[in-house]
C-alpha positions in Angstrom: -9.6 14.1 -18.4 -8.2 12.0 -21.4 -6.8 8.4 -21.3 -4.8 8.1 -24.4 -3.8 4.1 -24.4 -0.7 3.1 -26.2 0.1 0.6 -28.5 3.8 -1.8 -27.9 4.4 -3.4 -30.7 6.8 -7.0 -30.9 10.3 -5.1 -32.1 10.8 -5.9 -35.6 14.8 -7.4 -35.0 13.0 -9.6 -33.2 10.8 -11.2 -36.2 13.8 -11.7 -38.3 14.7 -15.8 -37.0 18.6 -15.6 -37.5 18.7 -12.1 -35.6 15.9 -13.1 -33.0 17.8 -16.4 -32.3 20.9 -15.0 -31.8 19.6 -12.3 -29.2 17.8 -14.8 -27.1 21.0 -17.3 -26.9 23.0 -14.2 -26.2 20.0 -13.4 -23.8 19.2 -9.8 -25.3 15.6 -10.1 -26.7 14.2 -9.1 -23.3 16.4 -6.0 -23.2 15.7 -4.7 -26.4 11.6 -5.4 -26.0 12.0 -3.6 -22.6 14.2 -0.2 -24.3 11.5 0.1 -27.3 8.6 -0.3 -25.2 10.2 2.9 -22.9 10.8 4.5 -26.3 7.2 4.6 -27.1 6.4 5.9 -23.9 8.8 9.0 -24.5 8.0 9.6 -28.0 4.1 10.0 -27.1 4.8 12.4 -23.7 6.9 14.5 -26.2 4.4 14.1 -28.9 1.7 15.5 -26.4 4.1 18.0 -25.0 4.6 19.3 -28.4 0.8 19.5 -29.2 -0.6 20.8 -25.4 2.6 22.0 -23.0 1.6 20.9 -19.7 3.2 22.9 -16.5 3.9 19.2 -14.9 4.0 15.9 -16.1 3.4 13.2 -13.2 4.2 8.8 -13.6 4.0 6.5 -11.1 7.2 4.4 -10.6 5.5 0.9 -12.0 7.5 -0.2 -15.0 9.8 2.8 -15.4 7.6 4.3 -17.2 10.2 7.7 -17.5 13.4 5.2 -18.2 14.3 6.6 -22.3 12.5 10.1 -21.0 14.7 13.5 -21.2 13.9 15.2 -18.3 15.4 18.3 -19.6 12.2 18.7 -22.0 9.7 19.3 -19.0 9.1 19.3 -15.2 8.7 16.0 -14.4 8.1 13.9 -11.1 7.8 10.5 -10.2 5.4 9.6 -7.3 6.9 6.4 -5.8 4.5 3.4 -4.4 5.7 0.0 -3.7 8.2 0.0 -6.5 8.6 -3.0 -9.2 11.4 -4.2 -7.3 9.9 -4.4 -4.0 6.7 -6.0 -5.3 8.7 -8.7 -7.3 10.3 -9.6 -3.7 7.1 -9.7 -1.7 5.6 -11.7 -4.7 8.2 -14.4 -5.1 8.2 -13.6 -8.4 10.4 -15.7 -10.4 13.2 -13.5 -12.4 13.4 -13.3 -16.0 15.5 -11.3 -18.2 12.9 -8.7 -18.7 12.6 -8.1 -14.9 16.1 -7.7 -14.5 15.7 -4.4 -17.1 12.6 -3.2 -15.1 14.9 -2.8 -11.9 17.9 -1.6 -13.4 15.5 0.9 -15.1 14.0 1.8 -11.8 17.2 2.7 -10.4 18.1 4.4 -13.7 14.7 6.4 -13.8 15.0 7.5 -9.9 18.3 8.8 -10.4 17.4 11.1 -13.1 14.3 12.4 -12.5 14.7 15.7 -10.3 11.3 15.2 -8.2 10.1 12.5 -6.1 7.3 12.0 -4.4 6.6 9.6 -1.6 4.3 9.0 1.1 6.4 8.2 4.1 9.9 9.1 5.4 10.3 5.3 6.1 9.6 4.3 2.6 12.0 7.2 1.6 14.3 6.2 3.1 14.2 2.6 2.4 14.2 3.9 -1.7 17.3 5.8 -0.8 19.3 2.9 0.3 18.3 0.9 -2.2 19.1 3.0 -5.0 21.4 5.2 -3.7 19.4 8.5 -3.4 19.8 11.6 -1.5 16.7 12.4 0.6 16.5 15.8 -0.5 14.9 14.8 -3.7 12.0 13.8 -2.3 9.0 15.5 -1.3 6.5 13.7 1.8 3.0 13.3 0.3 1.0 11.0 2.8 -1.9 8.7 1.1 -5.2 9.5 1.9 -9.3 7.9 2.8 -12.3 9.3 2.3 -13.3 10.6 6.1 -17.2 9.4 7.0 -19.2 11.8 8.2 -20.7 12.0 12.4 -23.7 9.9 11.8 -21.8 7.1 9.4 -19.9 6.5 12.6 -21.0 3.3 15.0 -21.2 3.3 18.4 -20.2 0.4 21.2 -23.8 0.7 23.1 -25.0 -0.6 19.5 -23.0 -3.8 19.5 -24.3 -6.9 20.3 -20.8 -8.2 21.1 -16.6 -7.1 20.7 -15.9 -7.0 17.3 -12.5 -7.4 16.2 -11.4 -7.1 12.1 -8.3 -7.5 10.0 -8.8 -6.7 6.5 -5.7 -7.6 4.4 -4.4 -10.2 1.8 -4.6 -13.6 3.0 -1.1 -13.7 2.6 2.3 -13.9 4.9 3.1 -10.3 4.2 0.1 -9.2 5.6 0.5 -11.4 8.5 -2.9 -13.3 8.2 -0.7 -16.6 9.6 -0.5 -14.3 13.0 -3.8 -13.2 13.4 -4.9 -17.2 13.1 -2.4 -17.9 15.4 -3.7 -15.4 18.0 -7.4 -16.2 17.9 -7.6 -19.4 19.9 -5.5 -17.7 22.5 -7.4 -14.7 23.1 -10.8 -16.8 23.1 -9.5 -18.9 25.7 -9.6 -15.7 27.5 -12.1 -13.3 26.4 -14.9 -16.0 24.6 -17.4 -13.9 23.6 -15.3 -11.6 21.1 -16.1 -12.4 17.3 -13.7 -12.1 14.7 -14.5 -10.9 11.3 -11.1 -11.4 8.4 -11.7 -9.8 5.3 -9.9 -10.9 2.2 -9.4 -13.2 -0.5 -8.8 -16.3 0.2 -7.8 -18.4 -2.8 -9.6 -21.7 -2.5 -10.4 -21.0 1.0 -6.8 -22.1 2.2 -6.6 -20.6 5.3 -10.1 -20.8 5.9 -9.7 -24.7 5.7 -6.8 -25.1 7.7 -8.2 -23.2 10.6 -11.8 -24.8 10.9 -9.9 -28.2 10.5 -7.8 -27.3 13.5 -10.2 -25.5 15.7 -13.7 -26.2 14.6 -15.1 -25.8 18.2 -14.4 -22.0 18.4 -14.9 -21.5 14.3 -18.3 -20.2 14.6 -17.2 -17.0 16.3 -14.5 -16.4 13.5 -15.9 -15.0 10.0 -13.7 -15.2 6.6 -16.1 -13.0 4.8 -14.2 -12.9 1.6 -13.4 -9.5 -0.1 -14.9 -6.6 0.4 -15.2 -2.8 -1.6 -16.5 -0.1 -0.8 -19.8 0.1 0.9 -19.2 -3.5 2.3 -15.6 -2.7 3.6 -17.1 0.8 5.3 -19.5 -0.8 7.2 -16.7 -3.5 8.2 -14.9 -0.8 9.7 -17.7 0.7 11.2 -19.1 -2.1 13.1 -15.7 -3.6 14.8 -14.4 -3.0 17.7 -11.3 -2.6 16.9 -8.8 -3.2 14.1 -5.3 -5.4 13.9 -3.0 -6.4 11.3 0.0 -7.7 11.6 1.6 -6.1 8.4 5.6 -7.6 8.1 6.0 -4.4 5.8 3.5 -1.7 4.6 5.1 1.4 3.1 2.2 3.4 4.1 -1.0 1.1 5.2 -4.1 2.5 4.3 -6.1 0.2 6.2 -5.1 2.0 9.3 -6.1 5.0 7.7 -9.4 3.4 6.4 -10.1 2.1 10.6 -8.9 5.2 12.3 -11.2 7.0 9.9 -14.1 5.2 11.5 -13.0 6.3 14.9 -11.2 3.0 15.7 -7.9 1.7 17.5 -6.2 0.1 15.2 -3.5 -2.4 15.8 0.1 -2.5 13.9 3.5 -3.4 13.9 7.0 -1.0 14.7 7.8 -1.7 10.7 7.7 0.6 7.7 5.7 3.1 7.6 2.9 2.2 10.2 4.4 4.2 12.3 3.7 7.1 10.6 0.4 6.5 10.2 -0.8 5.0 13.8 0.8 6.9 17.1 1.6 4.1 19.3 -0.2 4.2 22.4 -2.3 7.5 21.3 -4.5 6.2 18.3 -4.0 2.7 18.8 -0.7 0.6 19.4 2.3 -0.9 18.2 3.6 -4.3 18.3 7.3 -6.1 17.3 7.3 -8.1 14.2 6.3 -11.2 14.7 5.4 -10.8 18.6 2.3 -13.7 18.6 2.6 -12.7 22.4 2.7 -8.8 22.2 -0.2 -8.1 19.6 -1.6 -10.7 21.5 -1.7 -8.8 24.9 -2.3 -5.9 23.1 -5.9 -7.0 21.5 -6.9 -8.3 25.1 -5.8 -4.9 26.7 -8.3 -2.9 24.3 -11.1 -5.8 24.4 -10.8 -5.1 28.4 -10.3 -1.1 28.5 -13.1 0.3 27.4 -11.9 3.9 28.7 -8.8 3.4 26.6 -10.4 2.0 23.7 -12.9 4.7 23.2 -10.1 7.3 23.9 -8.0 5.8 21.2 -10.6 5.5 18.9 -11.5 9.2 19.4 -7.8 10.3 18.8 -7.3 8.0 15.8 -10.1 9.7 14.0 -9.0 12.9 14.8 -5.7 12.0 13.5 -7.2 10.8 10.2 -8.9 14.2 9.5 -6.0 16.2 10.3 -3.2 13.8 8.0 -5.2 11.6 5.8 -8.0 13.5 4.4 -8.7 13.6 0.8 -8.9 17.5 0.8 -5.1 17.4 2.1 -4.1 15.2 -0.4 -5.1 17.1 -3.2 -3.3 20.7 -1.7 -0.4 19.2 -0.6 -0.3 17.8 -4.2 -1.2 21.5 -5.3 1.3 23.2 -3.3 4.2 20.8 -5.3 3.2 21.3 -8.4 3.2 25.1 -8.2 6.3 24.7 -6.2 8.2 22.5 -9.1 6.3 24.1 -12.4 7.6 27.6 -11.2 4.0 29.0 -11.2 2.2 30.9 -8.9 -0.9 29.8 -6.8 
């Protein structure tokens, strides 16, 4: 494997002061930073074309990277995450001229390019409307978690007490505001549950607030910060079982991660979650914003063990079947051969 960085240099128009003034009152400069920055991205793939022919070439969506590209040259997709647009949304990200290119560009970008790839039909479909795409363009490629093995896997007769995680941003998108919102109320009920929230927490903001309003149950409610790999496996090893409230995931890999680790995990009817956690099979699905549903739905799994170790057992299997690396990579296989012509 090669990395091969690029350089993006300032546009020369915009050094000379008469020409550069005139293009910013006119409000240009951003547009013609934006179109050479996409040029030097299209003369290096044909550069490389030109030296090694590759059978595909793959970009991700983030910042149009195929916008001054000629598809015609190559077999070309476009995998499609969150894209700029969406991110800027969820962000608040104030908009400047050069943002307004990215988007247009997107749109632009997803319109030409032949082959898409995303990982749900809900986040399809969402790109679709937004940009005015037919869905036949697009190939389903879910995302995918590394599967522990039999003996990385907890079990309840080894914990001391219920366990109950979210792992997530602490931010409203993720729905950490909910999950604070619910804890008082299900330890009014159930008092010996311990939650555990994993995430950053810039200066402790929701940390603070919460101990400040309920310091007499904030001994059984851990913000253990951000955690990687290792630290965030054993996380999901040792809870009981997982919720996050998610107002939009496009795919939500931290189900994956929990269900992985043979537990239930929590979610909401939005996005792609659905596609990724079978309501009332390997775990359950809630309304956005129901405090009261997810809610009753933690208590019903703290309470049912017979349930909860029956979804648990169905949500693992469901990761090894969907969300396995190893599926992944021949799905991925399988569209490459598909779109470069080749046989396997």
């Amino acid at each position: 494997m090669n990395f091969i960085p690029l350089k993006f240099p300032f546009p020369k128009i915009l050094h000379a002061p008469v020409l550069s003034r005139a293009l910013r009152i006119l409000g240009l400069s951003e547009k013609v930073r934006f179109k050479q920055d996409s040029k030097v991205i299209s003369r290096s793939l044909r550069r490389l074309q030109a030296n090694q022919p590759f059978d595909v070439i793959e970009s991700p969506n983030n910042g149009a990277c195929f916008d001054q590209y000629n598809f015609r040259r190559s077999r070309s997709c476009i995998r499609i995450a969150t894209t700029d647009k969406e991110h800027s949304e969820i962000n608040g990200t104030t908009p400047t001229p050069y943002l307004d290119n990215l988007f247009k560009a997107e749109g632009r970008t997803f319109g030409k390019c032949p082959n898409l790839v995303t990982h749900t039909f809900a986040h399809r479909d969402n790109i679709c409307t937004e940009y005015n795409l037919p869905a036949e363009k697009f190939t389903i490629i879910p995302l995918s978690v590394r599967i522990p093995s039999e003996d990385e896997l907890s079990h309840e007769r080894n914990h001391t007490r219920p366990k109950v995680l979210f792992v997530g941003r602490f931010e409203e998108r993720k729905g950490i505001d909910i999950v604070l919102s619910l804890i008082p109320r299900i330890l009014a009920q159930e008092p010996d549950v311990e939650f555990r929230l994993v995430g950053s927490d810039p200066k402790k903001y929701y940390e603070k607030k919460f101990v400040s309003q309920h310091p007499e149950i904030s001994n059984q409610v851990f913000f253990v910060g951000e955690k990687r790999g290792q630290e965030l496996e054993q996380e999901y090893k040792n809870c009981t079982l997982f919720i996050a409230p998610s107002r939009y995931e496009s795919f939500g890999l931290i189900y994956a991660e929990a269900m992985s680790f043979g537990k239930p995990a929590i979610g909401t009817r939005i996005g792609g979650i659905p596609e990724v956690i079978e309501d009332q099979i390997s775990g359950l699905l809630c309304n956005n914003e129901s405090t009261e549903e997810f809610s009753e739905a933690v208590l019903r799994l703290l309470r049912d063990e017979n349930s909860r170790i029956k979804m648990g057992a169905a949500a693992r299997k469901r990761a090894m079947k969907c969300f396995d690396f190893d599926n992944l990579v021949i799905e991925t296989e399988k569209y490459y051969t598909k779109i470069s012509g080749r046989s396997r």
